[in-house]
C-alpha positions in Angstrom: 116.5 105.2 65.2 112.8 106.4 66.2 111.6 103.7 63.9 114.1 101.1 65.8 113.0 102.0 69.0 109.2 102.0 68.6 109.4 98.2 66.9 111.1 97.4 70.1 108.5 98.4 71.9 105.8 96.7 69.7 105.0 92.5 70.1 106.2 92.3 66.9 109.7 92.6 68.7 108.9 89.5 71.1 110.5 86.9 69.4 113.2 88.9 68.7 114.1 89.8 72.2 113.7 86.4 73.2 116.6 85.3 70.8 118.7 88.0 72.3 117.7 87.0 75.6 119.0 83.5 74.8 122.1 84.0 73.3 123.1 86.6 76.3 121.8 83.9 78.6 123.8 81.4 77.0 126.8 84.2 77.1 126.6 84.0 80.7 126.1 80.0 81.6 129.2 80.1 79.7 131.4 81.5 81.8 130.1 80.2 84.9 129.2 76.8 86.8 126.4 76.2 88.6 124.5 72.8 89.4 122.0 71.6 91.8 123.0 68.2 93.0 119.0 66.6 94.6 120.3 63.0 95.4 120.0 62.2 98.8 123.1 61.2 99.0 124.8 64.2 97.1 126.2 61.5 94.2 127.5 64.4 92.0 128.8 66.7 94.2 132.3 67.1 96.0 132.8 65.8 99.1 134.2 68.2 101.9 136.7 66.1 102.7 137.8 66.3 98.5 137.2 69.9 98.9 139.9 70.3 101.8 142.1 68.2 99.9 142.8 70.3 96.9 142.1 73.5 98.8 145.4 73.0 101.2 147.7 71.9 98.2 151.5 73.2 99.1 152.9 72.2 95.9 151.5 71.8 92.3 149.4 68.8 91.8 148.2 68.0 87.8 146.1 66.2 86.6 146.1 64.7 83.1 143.2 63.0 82.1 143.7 59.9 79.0 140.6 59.5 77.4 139.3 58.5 73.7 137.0 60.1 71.9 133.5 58.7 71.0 133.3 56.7 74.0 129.3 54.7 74.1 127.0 54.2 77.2 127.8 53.4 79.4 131.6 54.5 79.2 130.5 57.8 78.0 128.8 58.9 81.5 132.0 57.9 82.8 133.9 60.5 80.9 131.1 63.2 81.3 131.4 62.3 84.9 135.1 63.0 85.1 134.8 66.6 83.2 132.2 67.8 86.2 134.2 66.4 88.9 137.1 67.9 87.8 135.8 71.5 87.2 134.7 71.3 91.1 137.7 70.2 92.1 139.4 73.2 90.6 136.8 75.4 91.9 137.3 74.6 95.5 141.3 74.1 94.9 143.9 76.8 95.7 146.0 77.9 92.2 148.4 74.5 92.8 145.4 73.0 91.4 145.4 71.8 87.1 143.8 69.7 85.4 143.7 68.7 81.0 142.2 66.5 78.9 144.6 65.0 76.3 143.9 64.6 73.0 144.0 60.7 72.4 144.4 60.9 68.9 147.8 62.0 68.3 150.0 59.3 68.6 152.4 60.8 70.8 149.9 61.1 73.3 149.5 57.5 73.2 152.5 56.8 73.6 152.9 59.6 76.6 150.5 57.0 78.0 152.1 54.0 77.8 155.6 55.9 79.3 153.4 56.9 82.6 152.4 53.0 82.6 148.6 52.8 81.4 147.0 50.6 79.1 144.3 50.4 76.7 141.3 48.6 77.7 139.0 46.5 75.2 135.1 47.6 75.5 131.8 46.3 73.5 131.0 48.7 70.5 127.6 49.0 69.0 128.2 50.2 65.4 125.7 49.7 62.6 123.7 47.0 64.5 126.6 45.1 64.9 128.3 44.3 68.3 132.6 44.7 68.2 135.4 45.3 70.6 137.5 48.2 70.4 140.3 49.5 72.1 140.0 52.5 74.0 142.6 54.7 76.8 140.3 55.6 80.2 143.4 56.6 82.7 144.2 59.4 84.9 147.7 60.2 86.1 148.3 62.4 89.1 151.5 64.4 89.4 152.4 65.9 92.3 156.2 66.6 93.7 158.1 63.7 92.6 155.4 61.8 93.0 153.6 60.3 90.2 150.2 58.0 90.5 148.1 56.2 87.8 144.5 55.1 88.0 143.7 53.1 85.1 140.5 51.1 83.5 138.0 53.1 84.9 134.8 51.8 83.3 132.3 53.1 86.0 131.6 56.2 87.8 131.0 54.6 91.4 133.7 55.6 93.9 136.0 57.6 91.3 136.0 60.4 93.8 137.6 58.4 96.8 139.9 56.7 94.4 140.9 60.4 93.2 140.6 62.4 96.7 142.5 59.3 98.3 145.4 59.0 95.8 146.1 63.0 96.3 146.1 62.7 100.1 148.2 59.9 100.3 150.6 61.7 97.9 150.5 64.5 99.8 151.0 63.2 103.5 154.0 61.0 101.2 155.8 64.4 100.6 154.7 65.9 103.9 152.4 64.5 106.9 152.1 68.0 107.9 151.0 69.5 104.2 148.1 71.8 104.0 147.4 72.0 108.0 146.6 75.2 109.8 148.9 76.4 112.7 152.0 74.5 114.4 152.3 71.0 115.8 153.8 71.5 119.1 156.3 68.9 120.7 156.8 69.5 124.9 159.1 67.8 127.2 157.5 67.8 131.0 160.6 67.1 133.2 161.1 68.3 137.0 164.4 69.5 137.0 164.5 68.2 140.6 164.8 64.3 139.1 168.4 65.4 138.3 169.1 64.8 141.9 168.4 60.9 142.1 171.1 60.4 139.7 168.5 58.7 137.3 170.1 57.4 134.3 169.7 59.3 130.8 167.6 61.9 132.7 170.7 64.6 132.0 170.8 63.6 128.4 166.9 63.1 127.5 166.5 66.5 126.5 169.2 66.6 124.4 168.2 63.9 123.1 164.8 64.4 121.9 165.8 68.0 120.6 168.3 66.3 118.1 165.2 64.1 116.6 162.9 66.9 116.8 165.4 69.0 114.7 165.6 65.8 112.3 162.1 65.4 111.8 161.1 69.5 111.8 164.0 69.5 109.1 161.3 67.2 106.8 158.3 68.8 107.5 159.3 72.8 107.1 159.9 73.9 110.3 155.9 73.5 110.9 156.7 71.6 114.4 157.9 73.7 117.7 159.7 72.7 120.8 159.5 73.3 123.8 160.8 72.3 127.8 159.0 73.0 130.7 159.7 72.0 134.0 156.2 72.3 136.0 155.5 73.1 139.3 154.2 70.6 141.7 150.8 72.4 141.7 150.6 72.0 137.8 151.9 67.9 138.3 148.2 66.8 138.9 146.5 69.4 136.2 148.8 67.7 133.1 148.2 64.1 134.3 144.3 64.4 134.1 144.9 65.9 130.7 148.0 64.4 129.1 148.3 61.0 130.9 152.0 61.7 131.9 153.9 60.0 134.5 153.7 61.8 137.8 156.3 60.4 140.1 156.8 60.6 143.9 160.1 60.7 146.3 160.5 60.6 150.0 164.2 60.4 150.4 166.2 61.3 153.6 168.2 63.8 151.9 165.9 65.2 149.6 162.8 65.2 151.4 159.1 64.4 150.0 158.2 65.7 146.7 156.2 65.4 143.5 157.6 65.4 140.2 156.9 64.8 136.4 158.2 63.2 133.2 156.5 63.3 129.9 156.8 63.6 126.3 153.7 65.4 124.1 153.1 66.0 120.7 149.9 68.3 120.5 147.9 69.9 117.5 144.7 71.6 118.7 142.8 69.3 120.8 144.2 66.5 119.6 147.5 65.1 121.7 149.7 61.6 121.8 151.9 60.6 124.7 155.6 59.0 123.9 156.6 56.7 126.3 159.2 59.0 127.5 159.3 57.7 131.5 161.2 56.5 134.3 161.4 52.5 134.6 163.9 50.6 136.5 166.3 47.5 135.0 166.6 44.6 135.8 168.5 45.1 138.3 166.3 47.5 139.8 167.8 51.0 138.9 166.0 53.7 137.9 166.4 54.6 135.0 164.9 56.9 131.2 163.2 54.5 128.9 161.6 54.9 125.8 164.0 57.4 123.5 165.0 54.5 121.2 163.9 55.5 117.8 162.8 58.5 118.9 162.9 60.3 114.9 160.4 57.6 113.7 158.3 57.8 116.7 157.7 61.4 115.9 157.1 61.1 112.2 154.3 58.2 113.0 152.8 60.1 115.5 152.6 62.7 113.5 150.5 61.1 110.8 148.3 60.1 113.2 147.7 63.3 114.8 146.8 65.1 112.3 144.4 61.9 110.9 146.3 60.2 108.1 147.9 57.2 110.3 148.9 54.8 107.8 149.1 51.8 110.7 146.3 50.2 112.5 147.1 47.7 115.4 146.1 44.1 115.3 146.1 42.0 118.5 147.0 38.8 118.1 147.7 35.9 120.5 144.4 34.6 121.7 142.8 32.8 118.5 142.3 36.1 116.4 142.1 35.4 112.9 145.1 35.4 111.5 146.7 38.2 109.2 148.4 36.1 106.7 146.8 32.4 105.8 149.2 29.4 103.8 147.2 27.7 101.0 147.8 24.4 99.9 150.6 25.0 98.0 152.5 26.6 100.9 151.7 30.3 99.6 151.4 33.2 102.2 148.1 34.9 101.4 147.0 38.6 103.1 143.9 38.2 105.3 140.5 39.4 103.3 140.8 42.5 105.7 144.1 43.3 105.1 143.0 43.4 101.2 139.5 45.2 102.0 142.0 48.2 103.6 145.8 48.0 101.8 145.0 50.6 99.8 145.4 53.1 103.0 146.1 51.5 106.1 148.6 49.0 107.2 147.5 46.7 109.8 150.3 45.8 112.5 150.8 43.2 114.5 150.7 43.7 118.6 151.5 41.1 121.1 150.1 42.2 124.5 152.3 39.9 126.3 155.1 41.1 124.9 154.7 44.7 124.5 152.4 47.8 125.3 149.9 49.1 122.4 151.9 52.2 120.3 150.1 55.6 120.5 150.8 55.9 117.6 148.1 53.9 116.4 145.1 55.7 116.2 143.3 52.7 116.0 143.3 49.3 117.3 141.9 46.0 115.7 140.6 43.0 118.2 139.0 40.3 115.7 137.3 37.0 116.7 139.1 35.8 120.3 139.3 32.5 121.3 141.1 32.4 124.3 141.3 34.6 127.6 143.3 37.8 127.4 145.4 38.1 131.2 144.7 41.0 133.5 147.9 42.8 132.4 146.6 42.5 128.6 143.3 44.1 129.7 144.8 46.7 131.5 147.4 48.1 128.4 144.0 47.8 126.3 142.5 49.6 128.8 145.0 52.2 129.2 145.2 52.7 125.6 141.4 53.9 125.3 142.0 56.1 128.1 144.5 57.6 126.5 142.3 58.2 123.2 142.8 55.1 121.2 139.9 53.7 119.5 138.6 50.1 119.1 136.8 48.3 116.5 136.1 44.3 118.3 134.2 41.6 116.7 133.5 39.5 119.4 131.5 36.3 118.7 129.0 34.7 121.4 130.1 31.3 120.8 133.1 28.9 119.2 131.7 27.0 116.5 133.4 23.8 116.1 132.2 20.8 113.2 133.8 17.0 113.4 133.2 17.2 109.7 130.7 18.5 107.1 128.0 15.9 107.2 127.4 16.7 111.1 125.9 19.2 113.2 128.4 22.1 114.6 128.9 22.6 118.6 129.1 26.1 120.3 131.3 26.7 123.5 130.7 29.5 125.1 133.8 31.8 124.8 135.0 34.1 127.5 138.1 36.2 126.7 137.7 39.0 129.9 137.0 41.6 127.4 133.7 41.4 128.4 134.9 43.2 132.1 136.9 46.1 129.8 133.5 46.6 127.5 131.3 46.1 130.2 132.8 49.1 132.5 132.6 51.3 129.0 128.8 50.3 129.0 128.7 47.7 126.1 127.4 44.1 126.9 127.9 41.1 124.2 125.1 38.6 125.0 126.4 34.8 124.8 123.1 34.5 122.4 122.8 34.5 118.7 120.4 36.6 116.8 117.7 35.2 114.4 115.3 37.4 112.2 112.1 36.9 109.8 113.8 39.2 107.7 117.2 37.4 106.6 119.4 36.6 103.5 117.5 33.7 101.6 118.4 31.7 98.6 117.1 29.1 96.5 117.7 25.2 96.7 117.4 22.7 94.0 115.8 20.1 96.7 113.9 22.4 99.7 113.1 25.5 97.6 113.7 28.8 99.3 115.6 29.0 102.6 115.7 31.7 104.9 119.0 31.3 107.0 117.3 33.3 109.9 121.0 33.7 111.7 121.8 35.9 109.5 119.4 39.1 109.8 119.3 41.9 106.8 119.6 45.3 107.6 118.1 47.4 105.7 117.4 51.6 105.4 115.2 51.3 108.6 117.1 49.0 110.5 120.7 51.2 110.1 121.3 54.2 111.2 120.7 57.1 108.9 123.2 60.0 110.8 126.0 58.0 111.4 128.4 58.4 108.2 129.1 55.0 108.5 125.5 53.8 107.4 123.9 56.6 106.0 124.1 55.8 102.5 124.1 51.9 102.7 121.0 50.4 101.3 121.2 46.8 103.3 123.9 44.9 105.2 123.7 41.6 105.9 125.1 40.3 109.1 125.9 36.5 110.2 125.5 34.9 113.3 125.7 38.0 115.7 125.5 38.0 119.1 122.9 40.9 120.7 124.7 43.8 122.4 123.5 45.8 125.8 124.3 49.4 125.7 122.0 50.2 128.3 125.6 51.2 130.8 127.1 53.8 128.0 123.7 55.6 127.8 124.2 56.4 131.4 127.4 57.9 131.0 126.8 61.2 130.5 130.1 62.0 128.7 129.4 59.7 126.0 127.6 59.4 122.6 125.9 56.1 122.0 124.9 55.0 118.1 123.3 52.4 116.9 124.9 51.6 113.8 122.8 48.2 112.8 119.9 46.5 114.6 117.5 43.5 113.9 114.0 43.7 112.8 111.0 43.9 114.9 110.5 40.1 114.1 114.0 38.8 115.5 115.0 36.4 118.7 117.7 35.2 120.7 118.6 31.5 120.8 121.7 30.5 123.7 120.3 26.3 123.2 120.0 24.0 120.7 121.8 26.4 118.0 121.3 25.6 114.1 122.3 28.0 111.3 120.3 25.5 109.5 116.9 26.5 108.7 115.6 23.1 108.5 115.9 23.0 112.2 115.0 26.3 113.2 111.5 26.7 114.6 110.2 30.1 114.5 108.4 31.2 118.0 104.4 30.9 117.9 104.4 33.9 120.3 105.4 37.5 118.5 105.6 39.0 121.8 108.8 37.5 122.3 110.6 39.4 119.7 112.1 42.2 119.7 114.5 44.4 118.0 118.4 43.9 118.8 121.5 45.5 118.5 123.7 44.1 116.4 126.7 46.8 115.6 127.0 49.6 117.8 129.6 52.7 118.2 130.3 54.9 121.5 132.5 57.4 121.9 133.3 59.9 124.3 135.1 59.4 127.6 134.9 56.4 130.3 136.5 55.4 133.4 139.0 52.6 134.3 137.9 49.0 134.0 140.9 48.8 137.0 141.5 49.9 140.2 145.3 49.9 139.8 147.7 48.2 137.6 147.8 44.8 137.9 150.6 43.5 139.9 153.1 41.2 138.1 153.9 37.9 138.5 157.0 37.3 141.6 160.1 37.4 140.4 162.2 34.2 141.7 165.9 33.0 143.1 168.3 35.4 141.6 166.1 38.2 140.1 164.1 38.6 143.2 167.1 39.3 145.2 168.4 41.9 142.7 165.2 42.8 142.7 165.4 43.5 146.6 168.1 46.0 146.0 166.3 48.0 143.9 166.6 52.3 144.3 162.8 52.6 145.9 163.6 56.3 147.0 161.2 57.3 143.7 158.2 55.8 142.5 155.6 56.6 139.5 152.4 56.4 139.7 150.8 55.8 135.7 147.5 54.8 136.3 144.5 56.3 134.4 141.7 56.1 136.5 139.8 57.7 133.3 139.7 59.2 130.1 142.1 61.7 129.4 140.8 62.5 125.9 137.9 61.2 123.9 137.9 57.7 122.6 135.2 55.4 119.6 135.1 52.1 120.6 132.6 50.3 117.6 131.4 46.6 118.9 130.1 44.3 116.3 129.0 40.9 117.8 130.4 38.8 115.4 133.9 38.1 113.6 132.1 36.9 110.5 132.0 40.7 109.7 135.7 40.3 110.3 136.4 37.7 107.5 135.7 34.8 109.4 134.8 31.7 107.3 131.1 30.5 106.9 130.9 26.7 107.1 127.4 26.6 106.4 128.6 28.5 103.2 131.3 26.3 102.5 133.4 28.3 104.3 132.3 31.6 101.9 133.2 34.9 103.7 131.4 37.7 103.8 134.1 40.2 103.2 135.2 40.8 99.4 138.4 41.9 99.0 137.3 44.6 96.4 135.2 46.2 98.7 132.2 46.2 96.6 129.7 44.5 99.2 127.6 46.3 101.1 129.0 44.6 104.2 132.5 45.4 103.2 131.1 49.1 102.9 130.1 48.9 106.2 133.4 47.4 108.0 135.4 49.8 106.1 133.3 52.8 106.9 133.7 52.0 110.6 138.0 52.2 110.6 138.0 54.8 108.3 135.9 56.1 110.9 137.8 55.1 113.8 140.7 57.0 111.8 139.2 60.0 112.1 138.4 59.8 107.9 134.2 60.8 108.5 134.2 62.4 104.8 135.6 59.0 102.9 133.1 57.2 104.3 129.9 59.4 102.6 132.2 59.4 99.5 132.9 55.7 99.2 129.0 55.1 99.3 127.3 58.0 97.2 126.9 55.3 94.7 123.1 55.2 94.1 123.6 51.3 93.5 122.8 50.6 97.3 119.3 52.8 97.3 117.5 49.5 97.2 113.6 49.0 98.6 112.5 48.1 101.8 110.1 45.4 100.5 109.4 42.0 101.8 107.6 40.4 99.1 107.8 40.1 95.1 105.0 41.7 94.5 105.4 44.7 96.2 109.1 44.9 94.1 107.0 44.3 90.9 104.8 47.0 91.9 107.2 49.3 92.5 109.2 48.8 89.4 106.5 48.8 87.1 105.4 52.3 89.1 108.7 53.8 88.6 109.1 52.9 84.9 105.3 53.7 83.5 103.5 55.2 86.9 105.2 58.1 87.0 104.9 59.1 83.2 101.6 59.0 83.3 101.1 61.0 86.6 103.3 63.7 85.0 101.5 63.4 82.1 97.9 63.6 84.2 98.8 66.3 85.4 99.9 67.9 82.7 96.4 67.4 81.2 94.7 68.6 84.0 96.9 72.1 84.4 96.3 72.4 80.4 92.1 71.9 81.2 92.4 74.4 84.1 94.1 77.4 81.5 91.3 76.7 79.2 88.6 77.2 81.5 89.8 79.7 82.9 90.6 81.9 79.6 86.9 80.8 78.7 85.5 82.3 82.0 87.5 85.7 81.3 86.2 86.0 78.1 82.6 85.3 78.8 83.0 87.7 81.5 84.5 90.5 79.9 83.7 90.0 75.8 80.7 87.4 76.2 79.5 88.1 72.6 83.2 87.4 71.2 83.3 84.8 68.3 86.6 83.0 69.2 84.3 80.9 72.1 83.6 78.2 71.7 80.1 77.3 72.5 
């Protein structure tokens, strides 16, 4: 043992202990995971928003993972991909959380498979330097509740955690919209019992009423909603108004005498809050009487999804020249809209005729794409209202109306003037009636003038989008397309609001409002450089803002019969429901064109912008901005990890060729310069040791 013990002290032991220090090393990694994710854009890590996903699971959720064996590059990173995402999903998910890999060559596996609906996929092979196809499984199926989802043919890596985090979340908010939240939704009824006295009908029955679809809904979602009825004091009237938006009401009546009294319905989950439109109205024949309560079950359940920040609908005004929803080829065929493709996979979008009805609070978000015509004053004041309230707006509002007798001649713009410009103008946003042309554009060869640089539509690139906005963090360029500039100058002066740039020109851009071309041809570029100037193209504000009203507009006189039933109307109570400003915090996002909206490009042959896929960098960049609006931050940094979009900010071919040929051989031999030059330092300074200490040692070299 003595013996033992002094060899393990000698350096004859070294490379022994090393060994051992190895293998328990190795003992260790084992049975632990640890990595260092250095992208910029954390590729390889999971997303928060994946994290709280799997961490809040109420029921068991399993993952079964289909994959052959012996899978080449590229399909192989894909797999390898998969294992590590998996193991930190399971590391940040509760103990509903499994996951397993099944073995692919038994053939009842492949057949378990083909019962949960996926397919084999045929892939190149590379197999004794000869090319061949060969059929391979590369499928994930989710189970969770009764709930079963596939995601098949997965051949690249890009995006696999939002298609994974946003399958589970929608399977979850399926089974429950209230699953994995913390603390209780709570549902309160303002009512002044002293209504009861002006006979007002329904008034005795609303609360009844809305506690029977309370009870239906709680029923669904675990008891995790509570109820309550208050009936507030007139001191407390003006306090919930400001911070609810509820309808205050007013009496001076003979008998009853002057008073101030309430009627509201409010679903609340920490600071968040949605108003029903629980309220007094009158008929048509003038008697007062509660409105609203139709439906009341669903109302609840959608309000609840967008509450808690998995609404399923998004509005879309129509009725003023927006682009349309649904198109009809030549064949007759209904085809969805390139936006309703770019977002079906999570959000709905609904159709919402001002004229005819008020916008849902429901909707968390609200849609106004490429207006033609003018919008009245009572269709400005419900959109309005609706940001007040704490809706949020995305509008893609163009400068001008392009119109082409046909393809051989020049196009004509018309100003266009909707009045949204008053609404955005009181929130501090200005759409010039100007288009935006930049040095540094999309530009493409032609067989007969060479390369063209179509200056109307500018290229953003790192510098030019904004790199703390999750929206545009991670995109390497967007191109825009005839975009009008945008004043925010008004919303950085309200104090109670943020103000972004999400996308701006170049230093080397101008504004044309004359003699408009999106032919470069006929584009002269200004001699002086003074005159340009960055410009806001896409920019988001948020916060809160003040009316773009005085009042409600008044509606139009009623005539011959109506107006004298109208006379007879019960006048002892009125309601007052104006918001003179914000009663919770709104995003409106203003992009000065609807070509981001899928608006056809003639120039293009009416090409769009837009891919339904959402692979495009500008397709990124719209969807980022309603996931956004949706209150979905984190799927926005995990749709765009890809490092596919880290492209150069470079203007010319040679400084791309440059940069290549640095990253591919520079590099290497900087490392390996380096290298060299640490290895020369050692020497010298061994050989300065030695002729310091032992200068008459033979092992020096002289």
């Amino acid at each position: 043992m003595k013996n033992f013990i002094n060899y393990l002290k000698s350096p004859k032991s070294d490379f022994f202990l090393f060994i051992l220090l190895l293998i328990f090393a190795n003992l260790v990694v084992s049975r632990s995971y640890f990595r260092i994710d250095l992208t910029a854009p954390k590729s390889y890590s999971l997303s928060k928003g994946s994290a709280q996903v799997v961490k809040t699971l109420e029921e068991p959720l399993s993952v079964k993972v289909f994959f052959s064996d012996n899978l080449n590059a590229p399909y192989s990173s894909v797999y390898q991909y998969i294992k590590d995402i998996l193991v930190e999903y399971k590391s940040s998910a509760n103990d509903n959380f499994s996951y397993e890999f099944v073995d692919m060559k038994k053939p009842e596996n492949e057949k378990l498979a083909r019962t949960y609906g996926l397919n084999q996929i045929q892939i190149q092979e590379l197999k004794n330097n000869e090319v061949g196809m060969k059929r391979v499984w590369m499928g994930i199926v989710l189970l969770y509740a009764d709930r079963i989802e596939i995601l098949d043919a997965l051949t690249q890596a890009d995006g696999l955690e939002y298609r994974i985090t946003t399958t589970i979340s929608n399977m979850v908010s399926t089974t429950s919209a209230l699953a994995g939240l913390s603390g209780d939704v709570k549902l309160t009824l303002y009512a002044s019992k002293k209504l009861a006295d002006f006979k007002i009908i329904g008034f005795n029955q609303m609360e009844e009423e809305i506690r029977a679809a309370f009870s239906e809904v709680n029923k669904k979602n675990k008891n995790r909603i509570t109820f309550a009825s208050i009936d507030p004091s007139p001191a407390e009237i003006p306090e919930l108004v400001e911070k609810y938006g509820i309808q205050s009401l007013n009496w001076n009546d003979p008998n009853l005498g002057q008073g101030t009294g309430a009627v509201g319905l409010v679903l609340e989950y920490g600071e968040k809050s949605t108003v029903f439109p629980v309220k007094m109205s009158r008929d048509f024949f003038g008697r007062n009487m509660i409105t609203g309560l139709e439906n009341l079950d669903t109302q609840i359940e959608e309000s609840l999804k967008s509450i808690v920040s998995k609404s399923q609908e998004i509005g879309y005004i129509t009725g003023h020249g927006e682009l349309e929803l649904t198109a009809t080829s030549q064949y007759g065929q209904q085809t969805e809209s390139i936006l309703s493709k770019l977002i079906s996979d999570r959000y709905t979008l609904k159709e919402i005729k001002l004229s005819e009805e008020e916008i849902p609070q429901k909707y968390a978000s609200v849609i106004i794409d490429g207006p033609k015509s003018s919008f009245t004053d009572e269709e400005l004041y419900k959109i309005d209202q609706y940001v007040l309230k704490g809706g949020n707006l995305l509008v893609f509002l163009d400068p001008f109306e392009e119109k082409q007798a046909n393809p051989y001649s020049q196009p004509t713009y018309t100003p266009i003037n909707t009045g949204l410009e008053k609404n955005l103008e009181k929130y501090g946003i200005s759409v010039g009636k100007k288009y935006v042309y930049d040095l540094n554009c999309f530009s493409q060869s032609d067989r007969q003038y060479g390369k063209m640089n179509f200056y109307i539509a500018p290229m953003m690139q790192k510098n030019t989008l904004d790199q703390k906005s999750p929206i545009t963090k991670n995109l390497g360029y967007v191109i825009f397309f005839q975009n009008a500039p945008i004043d925010i100058s008004g919303a950085k002066d309200n104090s109670n609001a943020k103000v972004t740039v999400l996308a701006k020109s170049s230093k080397e851009s101008w504004t044309v409002d004359s003699n408009i071309s999106p032919d470069p041809r006929f584009i002269s570029i200004p001699s002086d450089k003074s005159t340009m100037a960055s410009e806001n193209l896409a920019v988001l504000v948020e916060g809160k803002f003040s009316s773009a009203f005085s009042g409600k507009p008044e509606s139009k006189p009623v005539e011959g019969e109506k107006a004298e039933k109208k006379a007879e109307a019960d006048n002892s109570i009125s309601s007052n429901e104006h918001l003179s400003k914000s009663v919770q915090n709104s995003k409106i996002i203003v992009i000065g064109s609807s070509i981001l909206g899928g608006a056809t490009i003639p120039l293009f042959n009416n090409a769009q912008l837009l891919d339904a896929e959402g692979s495009q960098p500008v397709s990124m960049f719209v969807r980022n901005a309603i996931d956004y609006l949706n209150g979905e931050e984190d799927l926005c940094t995990m749709r765009t990890k890809g490092l596919s979009l880290n492209t150069l900010t470079v203007k010319s071919a040679g400084a791309s060729t440059f940069a290549k040929y640095f990253n591919e051989i520079g590099l290497v031999l900087i490392v390996a310069l380096c290298g060299l030059l640490v290895l020369l330092k050692i020497k010298a300074k061994k050989r300065a040791i030695r002729e310091r200490y032992n200068p008459n040692d033979s092992r020096i070299e002289k």
